[in-house]
C-alpha positions in Angstrom: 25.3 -27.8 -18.8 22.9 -25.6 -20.8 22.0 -28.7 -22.6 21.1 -30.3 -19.0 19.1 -27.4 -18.4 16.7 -26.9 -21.5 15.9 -31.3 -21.7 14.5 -30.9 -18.0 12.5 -27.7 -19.0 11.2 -29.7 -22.0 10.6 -32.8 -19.6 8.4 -30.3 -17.0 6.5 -29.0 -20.1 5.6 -32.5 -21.6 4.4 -33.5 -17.9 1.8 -31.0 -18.8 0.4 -31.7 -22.0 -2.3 -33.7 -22.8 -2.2 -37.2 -23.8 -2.4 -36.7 -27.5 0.7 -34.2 -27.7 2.5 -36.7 -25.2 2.2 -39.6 -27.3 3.2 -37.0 -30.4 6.1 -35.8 -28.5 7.2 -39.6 -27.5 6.8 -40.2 -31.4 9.1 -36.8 -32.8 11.6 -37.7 -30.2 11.9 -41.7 -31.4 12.0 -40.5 -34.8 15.0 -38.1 -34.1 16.5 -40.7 -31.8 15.8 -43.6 -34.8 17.7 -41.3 -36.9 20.5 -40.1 -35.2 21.3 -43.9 -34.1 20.3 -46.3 -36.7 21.7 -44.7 -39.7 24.4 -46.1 -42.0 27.6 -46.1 -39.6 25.1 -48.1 -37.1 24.9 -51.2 -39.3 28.1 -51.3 -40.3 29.1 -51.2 -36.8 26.8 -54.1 -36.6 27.9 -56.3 -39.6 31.4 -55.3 -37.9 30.6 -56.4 -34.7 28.7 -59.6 -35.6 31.3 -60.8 -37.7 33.4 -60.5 -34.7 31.4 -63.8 -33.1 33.4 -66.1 -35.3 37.5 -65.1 -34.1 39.0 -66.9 -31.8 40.0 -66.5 -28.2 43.4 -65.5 -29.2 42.6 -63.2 -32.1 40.0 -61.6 -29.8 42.7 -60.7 -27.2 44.7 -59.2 -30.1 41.5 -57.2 -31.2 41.0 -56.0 -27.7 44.6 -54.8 -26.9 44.8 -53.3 -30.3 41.8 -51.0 -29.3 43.3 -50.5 -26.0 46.7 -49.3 -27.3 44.9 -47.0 -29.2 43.0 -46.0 -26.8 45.5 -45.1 -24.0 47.5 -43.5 -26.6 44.2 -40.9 -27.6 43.4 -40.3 -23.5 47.2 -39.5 -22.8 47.7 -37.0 -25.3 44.7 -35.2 -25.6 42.5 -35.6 -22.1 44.1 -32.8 -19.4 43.7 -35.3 -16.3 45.6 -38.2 -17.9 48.3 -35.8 -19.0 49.3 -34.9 -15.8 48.3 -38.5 -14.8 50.8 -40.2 -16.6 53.3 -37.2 -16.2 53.1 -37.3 -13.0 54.0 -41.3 -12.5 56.2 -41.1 -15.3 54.4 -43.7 -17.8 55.0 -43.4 -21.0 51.1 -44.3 -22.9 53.2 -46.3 -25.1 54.3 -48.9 -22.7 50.3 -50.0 -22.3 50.1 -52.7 -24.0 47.4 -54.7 -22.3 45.3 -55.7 -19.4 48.4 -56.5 -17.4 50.0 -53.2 -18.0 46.9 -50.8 -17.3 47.2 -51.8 -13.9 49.9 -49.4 -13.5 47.6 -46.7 -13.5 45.1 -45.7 -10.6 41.8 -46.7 -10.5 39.2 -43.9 -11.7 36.1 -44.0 -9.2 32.6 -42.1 -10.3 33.2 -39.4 -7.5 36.2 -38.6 -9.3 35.2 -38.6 -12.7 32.2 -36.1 -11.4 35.0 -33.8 -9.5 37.0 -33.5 -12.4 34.1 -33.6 -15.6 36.3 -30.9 -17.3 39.4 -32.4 -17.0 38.4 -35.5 -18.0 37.4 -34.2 -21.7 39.2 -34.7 -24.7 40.2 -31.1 -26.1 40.5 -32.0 -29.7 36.8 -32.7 -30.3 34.0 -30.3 -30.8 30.8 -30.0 -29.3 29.1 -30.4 -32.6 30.5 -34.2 -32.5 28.9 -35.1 -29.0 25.6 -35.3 -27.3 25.6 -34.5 -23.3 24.4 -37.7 -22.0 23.9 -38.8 -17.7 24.2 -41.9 -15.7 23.3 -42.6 -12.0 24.0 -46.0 -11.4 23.5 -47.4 -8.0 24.4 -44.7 -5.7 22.6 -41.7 -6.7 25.5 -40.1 -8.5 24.9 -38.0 -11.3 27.2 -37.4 -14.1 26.8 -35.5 -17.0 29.2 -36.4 -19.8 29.5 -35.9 -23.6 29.4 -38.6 -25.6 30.4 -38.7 -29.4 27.5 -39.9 -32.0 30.2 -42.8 -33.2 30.4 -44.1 -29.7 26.5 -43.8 -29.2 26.3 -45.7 -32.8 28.7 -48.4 -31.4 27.4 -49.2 -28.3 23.4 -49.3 -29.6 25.2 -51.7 -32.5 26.8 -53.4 -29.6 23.3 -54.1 -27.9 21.7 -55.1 -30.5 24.4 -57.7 -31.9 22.9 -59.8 -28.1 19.6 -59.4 -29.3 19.8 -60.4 -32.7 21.9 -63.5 -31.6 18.1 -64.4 -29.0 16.4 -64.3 -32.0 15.0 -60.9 -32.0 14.7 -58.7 -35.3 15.3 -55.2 -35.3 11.4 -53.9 -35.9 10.1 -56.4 -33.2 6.8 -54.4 -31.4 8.2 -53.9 -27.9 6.8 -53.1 -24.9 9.5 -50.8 -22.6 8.7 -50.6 -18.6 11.5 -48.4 -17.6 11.9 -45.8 -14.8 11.4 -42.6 -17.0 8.0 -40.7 -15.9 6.2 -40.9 -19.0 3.0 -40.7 -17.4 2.5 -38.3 -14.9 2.9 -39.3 -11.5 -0.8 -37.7 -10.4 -2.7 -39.3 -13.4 -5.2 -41.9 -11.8 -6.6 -43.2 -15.1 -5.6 -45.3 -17.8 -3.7 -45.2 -20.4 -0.8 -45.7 -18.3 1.2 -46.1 -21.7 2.5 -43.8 -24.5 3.4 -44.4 -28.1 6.6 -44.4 -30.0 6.1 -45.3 -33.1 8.9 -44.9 -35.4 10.4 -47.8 -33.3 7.5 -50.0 -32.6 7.3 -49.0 -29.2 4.4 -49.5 -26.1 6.5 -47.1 -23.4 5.0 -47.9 -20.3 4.8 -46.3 -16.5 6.7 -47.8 -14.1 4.9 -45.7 -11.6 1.1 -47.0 -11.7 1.7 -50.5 -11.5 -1.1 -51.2 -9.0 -3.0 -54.2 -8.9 -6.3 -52.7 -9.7 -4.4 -51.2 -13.2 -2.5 -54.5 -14.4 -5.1 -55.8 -16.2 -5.1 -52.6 -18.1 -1.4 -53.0 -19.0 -2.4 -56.9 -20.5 -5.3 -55.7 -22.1 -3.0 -53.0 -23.9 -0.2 -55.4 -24.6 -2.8 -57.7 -26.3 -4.5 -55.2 -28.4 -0.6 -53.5 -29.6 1.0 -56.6 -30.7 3.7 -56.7 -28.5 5.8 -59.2 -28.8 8.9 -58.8 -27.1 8.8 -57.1 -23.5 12.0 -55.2 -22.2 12.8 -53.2 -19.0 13.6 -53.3 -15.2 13.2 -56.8 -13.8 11.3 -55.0 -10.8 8.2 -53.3 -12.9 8.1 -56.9 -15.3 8.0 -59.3 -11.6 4.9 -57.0 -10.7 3.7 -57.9 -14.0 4.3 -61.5 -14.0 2.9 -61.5 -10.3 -0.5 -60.7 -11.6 -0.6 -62.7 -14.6 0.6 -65.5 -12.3 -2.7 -65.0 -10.0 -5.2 -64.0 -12.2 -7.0 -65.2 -15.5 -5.0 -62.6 -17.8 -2.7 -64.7 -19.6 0.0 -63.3 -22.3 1.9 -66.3 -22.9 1.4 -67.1 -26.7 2.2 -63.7 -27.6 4.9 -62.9 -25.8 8.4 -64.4 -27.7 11.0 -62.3 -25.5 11.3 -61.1 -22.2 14.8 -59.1 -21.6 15.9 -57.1 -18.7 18.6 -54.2 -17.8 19.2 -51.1 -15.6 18.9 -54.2 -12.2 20.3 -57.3 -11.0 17.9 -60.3 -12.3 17.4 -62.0 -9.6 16.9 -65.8 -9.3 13.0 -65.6 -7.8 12.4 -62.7 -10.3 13.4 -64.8 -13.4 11.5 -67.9 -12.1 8.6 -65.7 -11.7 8.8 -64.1 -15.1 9.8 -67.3 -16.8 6.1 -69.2 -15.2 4.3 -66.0 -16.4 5.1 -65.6 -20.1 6.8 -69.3 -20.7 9.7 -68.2 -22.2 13.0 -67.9 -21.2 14.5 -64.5 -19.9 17.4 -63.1 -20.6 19.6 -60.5 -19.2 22.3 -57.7 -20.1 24.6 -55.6 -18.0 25.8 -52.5 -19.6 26.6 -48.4 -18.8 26.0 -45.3 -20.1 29.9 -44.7 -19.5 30.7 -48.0 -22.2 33.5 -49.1 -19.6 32.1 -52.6 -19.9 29.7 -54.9 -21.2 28.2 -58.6 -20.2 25.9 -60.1 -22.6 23.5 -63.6 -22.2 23.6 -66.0 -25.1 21.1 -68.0 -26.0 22.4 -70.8 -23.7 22.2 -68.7 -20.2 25.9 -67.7 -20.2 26.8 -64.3 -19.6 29.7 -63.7 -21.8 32.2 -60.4 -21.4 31.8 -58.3 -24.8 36.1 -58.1 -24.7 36.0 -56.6 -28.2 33.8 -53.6 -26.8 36.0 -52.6 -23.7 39.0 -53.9 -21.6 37.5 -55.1 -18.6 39.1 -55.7 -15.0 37.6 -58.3 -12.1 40.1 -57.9 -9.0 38.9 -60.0 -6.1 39.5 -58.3 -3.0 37.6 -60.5 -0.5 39.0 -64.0 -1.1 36.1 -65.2 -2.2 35.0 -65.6 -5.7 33.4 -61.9 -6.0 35.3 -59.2 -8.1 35.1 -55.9 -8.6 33.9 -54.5 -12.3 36.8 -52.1 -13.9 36.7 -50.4 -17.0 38.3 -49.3 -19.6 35.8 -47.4 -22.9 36.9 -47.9 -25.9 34.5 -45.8 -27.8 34.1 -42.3 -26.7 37.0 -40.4 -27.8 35.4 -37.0 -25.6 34.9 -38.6 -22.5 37.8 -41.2 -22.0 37.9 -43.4 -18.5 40.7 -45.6 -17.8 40.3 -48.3 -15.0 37.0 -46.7 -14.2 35.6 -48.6 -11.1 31.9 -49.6 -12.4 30.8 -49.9 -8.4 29.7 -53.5 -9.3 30.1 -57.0 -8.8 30.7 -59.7 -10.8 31.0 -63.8 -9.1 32.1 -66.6 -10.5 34.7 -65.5 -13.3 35.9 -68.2 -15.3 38.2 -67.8 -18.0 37.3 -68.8 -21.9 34.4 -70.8 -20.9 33.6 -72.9 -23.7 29.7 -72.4 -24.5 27.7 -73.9 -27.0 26.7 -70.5 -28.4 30.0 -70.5 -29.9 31.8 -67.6 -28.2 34.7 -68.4 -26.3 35.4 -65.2 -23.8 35.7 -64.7 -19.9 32.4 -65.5 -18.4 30.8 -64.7 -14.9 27.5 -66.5 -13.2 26.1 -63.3 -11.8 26.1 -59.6 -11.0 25.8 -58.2 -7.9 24.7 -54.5 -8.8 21.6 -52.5 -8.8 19.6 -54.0 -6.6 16.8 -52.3 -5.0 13.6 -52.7 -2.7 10.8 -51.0 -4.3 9.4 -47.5 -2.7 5.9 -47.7 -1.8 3.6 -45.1 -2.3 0.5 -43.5 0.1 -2.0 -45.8 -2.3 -0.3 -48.7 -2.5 1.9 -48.4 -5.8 4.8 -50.2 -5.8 7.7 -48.7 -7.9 11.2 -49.9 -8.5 14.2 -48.5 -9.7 13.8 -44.4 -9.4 17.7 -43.7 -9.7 16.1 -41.0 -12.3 15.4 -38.8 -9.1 19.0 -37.8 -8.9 20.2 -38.5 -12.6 21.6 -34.9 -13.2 22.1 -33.8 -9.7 26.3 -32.9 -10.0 26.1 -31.9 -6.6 25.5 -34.7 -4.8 27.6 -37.5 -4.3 25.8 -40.3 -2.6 22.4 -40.3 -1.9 20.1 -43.6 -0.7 16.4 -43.9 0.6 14.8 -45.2 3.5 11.7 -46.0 3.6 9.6 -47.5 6.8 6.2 -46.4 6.3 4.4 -46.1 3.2 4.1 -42.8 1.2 6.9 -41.4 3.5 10.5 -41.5 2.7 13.8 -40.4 3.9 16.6 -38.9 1.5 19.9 -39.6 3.1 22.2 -36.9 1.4 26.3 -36.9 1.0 26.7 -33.3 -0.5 29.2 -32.0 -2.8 31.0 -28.9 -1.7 29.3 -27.6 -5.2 25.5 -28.1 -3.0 23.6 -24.7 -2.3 20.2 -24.5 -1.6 18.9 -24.7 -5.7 20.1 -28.1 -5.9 17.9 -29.1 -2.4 14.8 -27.2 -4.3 15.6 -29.5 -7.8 15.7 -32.8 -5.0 12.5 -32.0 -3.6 11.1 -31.2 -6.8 12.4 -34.2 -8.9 11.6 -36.2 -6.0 7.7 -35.1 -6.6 7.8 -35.9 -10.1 8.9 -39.5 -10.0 7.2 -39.9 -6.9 3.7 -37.3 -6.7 2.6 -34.8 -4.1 2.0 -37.6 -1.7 4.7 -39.2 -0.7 6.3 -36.8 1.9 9.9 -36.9 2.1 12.6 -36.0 4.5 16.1 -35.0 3.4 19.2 -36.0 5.7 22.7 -35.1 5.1 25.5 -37.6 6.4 28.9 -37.5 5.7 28.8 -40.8 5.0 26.8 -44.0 3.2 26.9 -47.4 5.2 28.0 -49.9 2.4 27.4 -54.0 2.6 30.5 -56.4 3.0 31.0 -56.4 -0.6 31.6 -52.9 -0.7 28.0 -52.1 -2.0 25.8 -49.0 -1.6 21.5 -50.2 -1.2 20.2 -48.0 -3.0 16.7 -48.0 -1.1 16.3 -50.1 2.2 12.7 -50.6 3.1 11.7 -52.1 5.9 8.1 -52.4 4.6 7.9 -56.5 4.2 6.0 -56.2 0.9 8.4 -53.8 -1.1 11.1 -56.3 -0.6 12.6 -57.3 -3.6 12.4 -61.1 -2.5 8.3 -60.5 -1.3 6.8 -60.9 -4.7 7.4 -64.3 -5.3 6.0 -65.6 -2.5 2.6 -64.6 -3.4 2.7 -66.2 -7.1 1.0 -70.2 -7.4 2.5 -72.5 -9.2 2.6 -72.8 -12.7 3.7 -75.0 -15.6 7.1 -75.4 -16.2 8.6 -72.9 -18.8 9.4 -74.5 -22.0 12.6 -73.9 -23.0 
């Protein structure tokens, strides 16, 4: 946890350095990032996995229970939990031999991977082989795991194996709007951007979007050459809002708009479609690599089965299933049947595309979506799961919001919580949001959940942070050309 420790000392010191040593600092880490990622095991990973495109169904099953096998095998003899796991239900790894035999072991759910973080690592790698990494996900749950650089390679090879095959080429200048605070919160005046420049990259806030600043962010994407646009749906539908009803227009230099980290909604990709006139595309993918859903080309979103062994069990009767999964990849952190907490509809097996790939496909994901917390000035921001991405302690949190600049913080503690982890909330909490936005913490035993077994996130019952509220203020436009 040291690791944990010194990255959010580092993170409270770049808060306060000036713009020049910010954009410096976004730059040395890129560079070290670039380096550790993209180096010779990363494209052949890629070649690897791009050749992949062209087996068939069958031989792709084969590939996938082959890594599965292997897989089990690793977890059972070297990970503490799934020793006694499988000793305890008498299973010998061996006998998992597919999809239809991992079912004979119990579901692995995010509260339990936090509870048991040591138990759950391999103990025949070393430390100098991993890098701590964190998720949150939907509920506010942090975990902290190590990952090895191989399965960091993979998975980045993985990602960009869907982008190459939209047509984008690995330098492309991309503009990133995701939810880490890379401006300060209190900073009133542009630029509401920073630079990384080994990798071509416009990093910008997701936490100034305000009308009266959006024509700042055009006028930087015009004069940077960005050409492809990437990040929450949320912070790019506030962007295609404004372009949509004013005279800033982006549309013959933008080539690609792709998303992550949210559910696309169907108004959001209308909206963002009319603004740059291109078509959008999404990807669904974790930090955890237990699975991976890809959009072609040709709007379908393919399962990545030679990445991870993925589960949909339908529990409702209707044609929504839960997402379990099985990594492949990291060797120090394995998770078997590891529930995802998301939903897939409208599985269909082997769908024939005209991409080419012939795997399970689904229509949509049910997962990560959120109502955007408004702030005392107005600022709308979306997706601020970084709040509680290393807090251990907690294990559900969501937040309510009725009024602006006010929130509530509803709280289910881990028997781990003391009083330094309530001082970290508050004081993550003002970084992501400013000194401004007051905020209430609640502790429940318990998180309400929608029918499909969902946690909201943030509830809002402020009728313009509503995730469906932004398209009703954009015109019409021209159709997109597709």
């Amino acid at each position: 946890m040291t690791g944990v420790v010194r990255t959010v000392s580092l993170e409270n010191l770049y808060q306060i350095l000036p713009v020049a040593l910010q954009n410096a600092a976004c730059s040395y880490q890129g560079r070290r990032i670039r380096r550790r990622r993209y180096n010779g095991a990363f494209h052949s990973a890629l070649n690897e996995y791009l050749s992949r495109r062209s087996l068939s169904p069958e031989s792709l099953l084969i590939l996938r229970n082959q890594r599965l096998r292997s897989f089990v095998i690793h977890a059972a003899l070297s990970v503490p939990y799934y020793l006694d796991t499988f000793a305890s239900r008498r299973i010998d790894p061996e006998e998992i031999q597919s999809l239809a035999d991992i079912v004979r072991l119990p579901i692995l759910t995010k509260s339990e991977a936090q509870a048991n973080l040591v138990a759950l690592r391999s103990t025949v790698l070393s430390g100098h082989e991993t890098i701590m990494t964190h998720t949150s996900g939907t509920t506010g749950r942090g975990l902290v795991f190590p990952l090895t650089h191989s399965a960091e390679r993979e998975q980045w090879a993985l990602w960009w194996r869907y982008r190459i095959e939209l047509g984008i080429e690995f330098d492309t200048p991309c503009g990133v709007f995701s939810g880490r605070a890379i401006v300060p919160v209190k900073q009133t005046r542009a630029p509401f951007w920073r630079y990384n420049k080994p990798a071509k990259q416009v990093l910008f806030s997701g936490y100034h979007l305000k009308e009266e600043n959006l024509s700042q962010y055009v006028s930087e994407i015009k004069r940077s050459g960005v050409r492809w646009l990437h990040g929450y749906p949320s912070h790019l539908t506030l962007l295609a809002s404004h372009l949509l009803n004013s005279r800033d227009d982006l549309r013959k230099q933008i080539t690609h708009v792709t998303s992550g980290a949210e559910s696309l909604l169907a108004h959001q990709r209308e909206l963002i479609e009319k603004a740059f006139d291109c078509r959008m595309y999404q990807h669904y993918g974790l930090a955890e690599g237990a699975a991976n859903i890809s959009e072609c080309a040709h709007g379908t979103l393919h399962v990545d089965e030679d990445f991870s062994a993925v589960e949909f069990i339908c529990e409702d009767g209707a044609d929504n299933y839960r997402i379990i999964g099985t990594n492949f990849t990291n060797d120090a952190f394995p998770l078997l049947r590891y529930d995802t907490g998301d939903v897939a509809c409208g599985l269909s097996e082997n769908t024939d595309c005209p991409c080419g790939v012939r795997s399970r496909t689904v229509k949509s994901i049910d997962g990560r979506v959120e109502d955007y917390i408004v702030l005392a000035d107005g600022t709308k921001v979306g997706r601020i799961d970084h709040i509680f991405k290393d807090m251990t302690a907690i294990r559900e949190a969501q937040i309510i919001q009725l009024t602006p600049g006010r929130i509530v913080l509803r709280i289910v503690r881990a028997p781990e919580y003391r009083e330094r982890d309530e001082k970290k909330l508050r004081a993550e909490t003002e970084k992501y949001l400013g000194k401004n936005t007051h905020s209430d913490i609640q502790y429940v035993e318990s998180l309400q959940r929608g029918k499909t077994g969902k946690l909201r996130f943030v509830i809002s019952e402020i009728p313009e942070a509503c995730v469906s509220f932004v398209s009703t203020n954009a015109p019409g436009a021209a159709p997109v050309q597709r």
